[in-house]
C-alpha positions in Angstrom: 88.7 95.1 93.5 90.7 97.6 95.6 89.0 100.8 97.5 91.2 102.8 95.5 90.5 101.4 91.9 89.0 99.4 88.7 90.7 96.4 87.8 93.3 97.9 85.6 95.0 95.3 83.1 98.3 95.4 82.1 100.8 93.8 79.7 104.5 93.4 79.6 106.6 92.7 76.2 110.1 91.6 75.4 112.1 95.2 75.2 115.5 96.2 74.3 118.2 96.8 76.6 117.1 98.6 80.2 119.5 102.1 80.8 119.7 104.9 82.4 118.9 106.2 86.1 116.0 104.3 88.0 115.4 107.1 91.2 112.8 104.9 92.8 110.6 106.3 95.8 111.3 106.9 99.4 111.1 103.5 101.9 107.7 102.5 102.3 108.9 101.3 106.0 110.4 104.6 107.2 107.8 106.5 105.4 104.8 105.2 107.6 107.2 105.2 110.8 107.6 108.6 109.8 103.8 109.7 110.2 103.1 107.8 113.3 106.6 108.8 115.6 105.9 112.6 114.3 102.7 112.0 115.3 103.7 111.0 118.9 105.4 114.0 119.6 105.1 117.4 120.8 106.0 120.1 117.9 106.9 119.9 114.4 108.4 117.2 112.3 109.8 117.6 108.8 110.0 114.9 106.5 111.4 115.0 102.9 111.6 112.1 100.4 108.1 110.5 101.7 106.9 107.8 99.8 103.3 109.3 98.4 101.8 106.2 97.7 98.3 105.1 98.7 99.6 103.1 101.5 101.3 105.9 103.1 98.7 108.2 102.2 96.3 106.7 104.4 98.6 106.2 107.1 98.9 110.4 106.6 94.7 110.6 107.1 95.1 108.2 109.6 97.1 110.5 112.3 95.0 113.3 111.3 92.0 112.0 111.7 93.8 110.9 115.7 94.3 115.0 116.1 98.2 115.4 114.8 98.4 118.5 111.8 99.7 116.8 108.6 100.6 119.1 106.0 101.6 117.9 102.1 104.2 120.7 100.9 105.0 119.2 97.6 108.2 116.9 96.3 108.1 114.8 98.6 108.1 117.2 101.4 105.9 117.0 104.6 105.7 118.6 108.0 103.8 116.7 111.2 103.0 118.7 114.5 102.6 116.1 117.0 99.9 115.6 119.6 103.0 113.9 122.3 103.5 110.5 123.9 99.2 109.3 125.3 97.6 112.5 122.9 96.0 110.9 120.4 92.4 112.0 120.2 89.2 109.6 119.5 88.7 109.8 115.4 85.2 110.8 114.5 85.3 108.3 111.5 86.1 105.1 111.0 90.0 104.7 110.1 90.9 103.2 106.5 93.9 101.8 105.9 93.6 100.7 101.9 95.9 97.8 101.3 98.4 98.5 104.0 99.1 95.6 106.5 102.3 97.5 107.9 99.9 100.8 108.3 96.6 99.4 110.1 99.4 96.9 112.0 101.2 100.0 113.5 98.6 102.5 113.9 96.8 99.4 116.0 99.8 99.4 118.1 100.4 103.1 118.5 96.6 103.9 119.4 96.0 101.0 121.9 97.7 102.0 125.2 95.5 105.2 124.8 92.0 105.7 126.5 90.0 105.9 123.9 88.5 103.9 120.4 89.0 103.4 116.6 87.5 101.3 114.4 90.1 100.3 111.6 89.2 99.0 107.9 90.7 98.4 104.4 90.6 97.1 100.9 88.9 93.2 99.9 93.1 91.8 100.7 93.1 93.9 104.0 89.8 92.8 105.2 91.1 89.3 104.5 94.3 89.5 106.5 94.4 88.1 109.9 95.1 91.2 112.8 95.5 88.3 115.5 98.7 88.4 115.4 98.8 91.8 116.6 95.8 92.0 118.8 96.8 89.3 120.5 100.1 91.2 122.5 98.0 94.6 122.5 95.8 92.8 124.7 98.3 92.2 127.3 98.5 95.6 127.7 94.6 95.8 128.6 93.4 96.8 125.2 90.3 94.9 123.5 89.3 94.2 120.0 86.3 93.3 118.7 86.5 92.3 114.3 85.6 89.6 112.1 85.2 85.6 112.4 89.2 84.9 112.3 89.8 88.2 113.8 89.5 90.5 110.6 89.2 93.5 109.7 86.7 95.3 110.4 87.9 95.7 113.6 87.0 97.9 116.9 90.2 98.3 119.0 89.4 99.7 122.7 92.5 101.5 123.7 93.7 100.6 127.7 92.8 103.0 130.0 95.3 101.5 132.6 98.3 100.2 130.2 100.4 97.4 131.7 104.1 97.2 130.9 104.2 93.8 128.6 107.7 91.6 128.2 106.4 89.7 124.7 108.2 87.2 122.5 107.3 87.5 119.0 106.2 84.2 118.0 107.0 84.1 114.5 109.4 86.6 112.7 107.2 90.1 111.8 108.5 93.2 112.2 105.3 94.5 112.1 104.3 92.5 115.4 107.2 93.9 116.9 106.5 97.5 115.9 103.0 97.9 117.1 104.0 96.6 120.3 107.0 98.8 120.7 104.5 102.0 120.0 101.6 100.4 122.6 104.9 100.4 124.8 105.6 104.3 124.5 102.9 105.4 126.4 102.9 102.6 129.1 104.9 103.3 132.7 107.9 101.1 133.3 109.3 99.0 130.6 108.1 97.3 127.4 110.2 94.3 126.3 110.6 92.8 123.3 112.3 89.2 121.9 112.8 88.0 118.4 114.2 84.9 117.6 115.8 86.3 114.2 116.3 89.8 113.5 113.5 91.4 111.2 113.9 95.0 110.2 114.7 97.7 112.9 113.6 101.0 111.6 111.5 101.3 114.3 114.2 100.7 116.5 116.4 102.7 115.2 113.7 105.8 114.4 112.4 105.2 118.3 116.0 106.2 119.4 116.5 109.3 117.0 113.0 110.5 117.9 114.4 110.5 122.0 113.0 107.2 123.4 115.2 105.2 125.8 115.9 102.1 124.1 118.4 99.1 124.1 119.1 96.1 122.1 120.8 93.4 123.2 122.1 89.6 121.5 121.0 86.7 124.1 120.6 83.2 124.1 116.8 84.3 124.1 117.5 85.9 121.1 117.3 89.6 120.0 116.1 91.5 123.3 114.3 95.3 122.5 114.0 97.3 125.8 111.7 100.6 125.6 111.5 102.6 128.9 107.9 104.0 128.7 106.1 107.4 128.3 109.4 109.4 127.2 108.4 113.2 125.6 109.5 112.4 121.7 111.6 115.3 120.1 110.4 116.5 116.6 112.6 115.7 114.2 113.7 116.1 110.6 113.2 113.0 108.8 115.4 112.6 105.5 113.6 109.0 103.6 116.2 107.2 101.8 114.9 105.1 98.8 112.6 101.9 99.0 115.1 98.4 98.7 111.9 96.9 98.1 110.8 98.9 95.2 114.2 99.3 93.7 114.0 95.4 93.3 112.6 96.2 90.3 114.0 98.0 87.4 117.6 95.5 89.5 116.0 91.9 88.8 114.5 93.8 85.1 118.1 94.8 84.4 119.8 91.3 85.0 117.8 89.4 83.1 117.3 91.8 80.2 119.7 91.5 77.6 122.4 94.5 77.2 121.2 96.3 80.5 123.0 98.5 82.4 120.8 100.5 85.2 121.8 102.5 88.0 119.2 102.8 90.8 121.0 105.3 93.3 120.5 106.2 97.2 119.1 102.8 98.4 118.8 101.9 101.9 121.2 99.0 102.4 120.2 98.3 106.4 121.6 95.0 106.6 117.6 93.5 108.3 116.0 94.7 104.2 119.2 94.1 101.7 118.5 90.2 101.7 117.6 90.2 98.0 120.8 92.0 96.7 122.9 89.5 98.6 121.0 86.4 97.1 121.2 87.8 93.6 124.8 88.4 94.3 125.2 84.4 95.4 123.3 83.5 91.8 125.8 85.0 89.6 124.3 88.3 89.6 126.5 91.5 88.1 125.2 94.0 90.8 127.5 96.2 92.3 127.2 99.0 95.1 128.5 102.3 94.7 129.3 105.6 96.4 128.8 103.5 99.7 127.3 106.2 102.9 125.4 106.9 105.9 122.2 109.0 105.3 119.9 109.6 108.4 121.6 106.5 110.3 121.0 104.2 108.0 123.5 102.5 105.5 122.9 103.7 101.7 124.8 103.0 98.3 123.8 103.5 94.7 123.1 100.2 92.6 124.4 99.1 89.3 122.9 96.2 87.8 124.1 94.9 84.5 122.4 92.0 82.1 123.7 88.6 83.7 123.0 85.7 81.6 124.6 82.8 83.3 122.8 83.6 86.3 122.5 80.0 88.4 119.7 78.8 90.9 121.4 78.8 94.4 119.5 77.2 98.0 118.6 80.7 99.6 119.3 80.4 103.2 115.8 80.3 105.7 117.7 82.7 108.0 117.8 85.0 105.6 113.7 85.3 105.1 113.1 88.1 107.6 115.4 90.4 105.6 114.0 90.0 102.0 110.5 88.8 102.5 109.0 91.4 100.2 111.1 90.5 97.7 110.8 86.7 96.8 108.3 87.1 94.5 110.6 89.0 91.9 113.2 87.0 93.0 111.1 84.2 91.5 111.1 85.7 88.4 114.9 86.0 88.0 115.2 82.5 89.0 112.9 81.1 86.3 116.0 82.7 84.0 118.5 81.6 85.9 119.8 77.5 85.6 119.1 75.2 88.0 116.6 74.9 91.2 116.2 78.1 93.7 114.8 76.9 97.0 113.1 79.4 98.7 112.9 77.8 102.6 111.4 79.5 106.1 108.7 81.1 104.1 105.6 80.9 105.7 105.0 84.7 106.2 104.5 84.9 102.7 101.1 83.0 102.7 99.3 85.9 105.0 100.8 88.7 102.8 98.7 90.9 100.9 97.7 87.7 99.3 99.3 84.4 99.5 102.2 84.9 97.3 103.5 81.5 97.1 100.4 80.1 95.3 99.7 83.6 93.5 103.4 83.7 92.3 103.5 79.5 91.7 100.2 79.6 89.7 101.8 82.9 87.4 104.8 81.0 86.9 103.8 78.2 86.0 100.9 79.6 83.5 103.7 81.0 81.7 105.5 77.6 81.5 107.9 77.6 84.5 108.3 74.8 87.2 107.2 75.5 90.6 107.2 73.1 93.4 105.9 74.5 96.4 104.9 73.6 100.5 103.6 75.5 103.2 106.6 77.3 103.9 109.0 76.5 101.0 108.9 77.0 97.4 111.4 76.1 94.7 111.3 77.4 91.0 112.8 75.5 88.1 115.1 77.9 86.2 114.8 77.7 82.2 118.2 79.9 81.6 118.1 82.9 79.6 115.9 83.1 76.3 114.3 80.0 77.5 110.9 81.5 79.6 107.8 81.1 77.5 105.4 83.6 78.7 102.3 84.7 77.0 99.7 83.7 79.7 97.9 86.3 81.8 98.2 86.3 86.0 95.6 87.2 88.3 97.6 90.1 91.2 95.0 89.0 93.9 95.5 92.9 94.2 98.5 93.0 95.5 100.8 95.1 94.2 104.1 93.0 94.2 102.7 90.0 92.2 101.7 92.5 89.6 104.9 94.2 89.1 106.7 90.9 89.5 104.7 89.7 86.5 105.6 92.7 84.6 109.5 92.3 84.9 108.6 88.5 83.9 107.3 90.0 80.6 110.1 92.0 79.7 112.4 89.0 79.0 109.8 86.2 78.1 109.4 85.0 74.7 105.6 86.1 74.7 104.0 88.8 77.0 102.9 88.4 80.1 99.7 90.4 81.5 97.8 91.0 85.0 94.5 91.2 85.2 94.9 94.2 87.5 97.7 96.3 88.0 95.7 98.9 90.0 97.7 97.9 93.4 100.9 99.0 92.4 100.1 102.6 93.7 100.1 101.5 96.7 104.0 101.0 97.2 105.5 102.1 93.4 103.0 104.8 91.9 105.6 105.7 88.8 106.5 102.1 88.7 104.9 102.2 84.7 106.5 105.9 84.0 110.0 104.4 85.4 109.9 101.6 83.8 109.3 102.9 80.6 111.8 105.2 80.6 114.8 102.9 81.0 113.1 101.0 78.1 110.4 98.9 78.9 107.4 98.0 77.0 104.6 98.2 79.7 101.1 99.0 78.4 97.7 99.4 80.2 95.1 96.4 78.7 94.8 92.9 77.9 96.8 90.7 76.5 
């Protein structure tokens, strides 16, 4: 059961054709970096198009409860005064971060080269995640943690008094690993360096340098090499959020495999390290186009149009291509068990410490509702069936996590039978009008059992 809610059951039916306009919320991503780098500096920040989910939400409590002012205004519309670069103040209470593994993961990071102490927390999933892979750099800095057998949540984090500059290669791609190291890094002397072996997202890079930090990227042999020159004074900025890839996933993969759709899911962030997915879908046979191509707030943006495609085929997804659509394989699952042929999913690993491991979650759904799944520890392949072909009619336990429930409510919208979750409470944590949405362009999502 999440902190934030009773189990609430849903059920997806067979619909008729998906139109209209799906405006999805603002990036979940840039939303939290928002918070945090507004909170790191000195003056006001405005911020319109924030993603109010309960992820970000707590991320918003969060960097109040560390001393920053954080005022709702309504729409979508926020304003952060800063407490600068090293200000953060010791919270009276202890910090919870829900469900969010990219919000306790960054906060970690921005909170640790400071001189003082938090003690972080979340949901049943949260609590079950593994923080390691963070704490473990943070430490290099001279910060301590104290948490669970397995290093869990709950978990004390003793910020450095003395921060050493740290020069870490990420061992394994996470660009939330990267992020909290780059934000210990701001308020260390000398320079914090970074090295990924493939490219994961950069909004933090990117959102570092528009906020004033001195920072430099560089292709080596090494790999990808992120330089941060520490303790800069951050200037306030206005933050414009474009909309969430990630959550726009879903009315796109509902759209191609329901017949006679046409949707059109404008102003999505296209930054080449989180459009994976579109590409992929593209490769299978997918009709999704982009238009009115832009710039918005430094990052690349076009509106989608996604149109029924039933000759979709199963392709061999590339592993290099992981880092940049992660979030999304388990939807892509679901249009692959309508498309013909195998989909190999390969170099996916980073999917088994999610908010739950979402190759078994997704494998066992799948194949409950009479779809092939062949899976290893870091690959997984789905069978496709073709169009009209996907039985359904089995419910799937989310393992609250808020992608495997919305996944398995785009599976229902094209299977012969519904297709339930036993709780589809988590999807307020990244897509809190996913139903409303959803419904509007045509689908027939209910609350209840099967």
């Amino acid at each position: 059961m999440s902190s934030h809610a009773t189990p609430v059951p849903m059920t997806s039916s067979a619909c008729g054709p998906l139109t209209g306009t799906a405006e999805v919320p603002g990036d979940k991503s840039i939303s939290h970096r928002s918070l945090i780098l507004g909170a790191m500096c000195v003056g006001e920040t405005t911020i319109t198009g924030l993603l109010e989910g309960d992820d970000v939400l707590d991320t918003a409590k969060a960097m109040q409860a560390f001393g920053a002012e954080v005022s709702n205004h309504g729409g979508g519309n926020w304003s952060v005064h800063g407490v600068g670069v090293g200000g953060f103040a010791e919270p009276d209470g202890v910090i919870d971060c829900g469900n969010s593994g990219t919000g306790v993961r960054l906060i970690m990071g921005s909170m640790a080269t400071c001189p003082i102490t938090a003690t972080f927390t979340g949901d049943a999933s949260l609590n079950g995640r593994p923080m390691a892979r963070v704490t473990d750099p943070l430490a290099l800095f001279g910060a301590q943690s104290v948490g669970r057998k397995g290093g869990r949540l709950p978990m004390t984090i003793v910020g450095a008094v003395d921060p050493v500059p740290v020069r870490y290669v990420v061992p394994v791609p996470s660009a939330q690993v990267k992020s909290a190291v780059l934000l210990a890094g701001l308020n260390v002397p000398g320079k914090t360096v970074v090295i990924e072996a493939e490219a994961t997202r950069d909004h933090t890079e990117r959102m570092l340098a528009g906020f004033g930090a001195e920072i430099t990227v560089e292709d080596t042999d090494e790999g990808r090499v992120i330089t941060l020159t520490g303790q800069p004074e951050l200037r306030a900025q206005h933050v414009e959020v474009p909309r969430d890839p990630s959550s726009a996933a879903f009315p796109v993969c509902a759209a191609l495999i329901v017949p006679g759709s046409d949707v059109l899911v404008p102003g999505i962030g296209l930054n080449p390290t989180r459009a994976g997915l579109f590409t992929t879908l593209r490769e299978m046979g997918a009709d999704l186009t982009y238009e009115n191509e832009r710039i918005e707030g430094g990052e690349p943006v076009a509106d989608l149009r996604a149109k029924f495609s039933p000759r979709m085929k199963g392709i061999d997804v590339p592993p290099t291509r992981a880092a940049s659509m992660i979030d999304e394989y388990p939807v892509l699952s679901v249009v692959a068990a309508f498309a013909e042929g195998q989909t190999m999913m390969r170099g996916v690993k980073e999917l088994r410490v999610k908010e739950s491991d979402r190759i078994d979650a997704m494998a066992k759904g799948l194949r409950a509702n009479g779809i092939d799944v062949d899976e290893g520890p870091d690959w997984w392949a789905v069978h496709g069936l073709g169009h009209g072909n996907v039985p359904g009619g089995a419910t799937c336990a989310s393992q609250l996590d808020h992608r495997i429930a919305m996944s398995f409510m785009i599976l229902g919208m094209a299977s012969n039978a519904p297709v339930g979750v036993d709780d589809g409470s988590p999807i307020t944590t990244s897509f809190p009008i996913f139903e409303t949405l959803m419904k509007q362009l045509g689908a027939k999502v209910t609350k209840g059992v099967l």
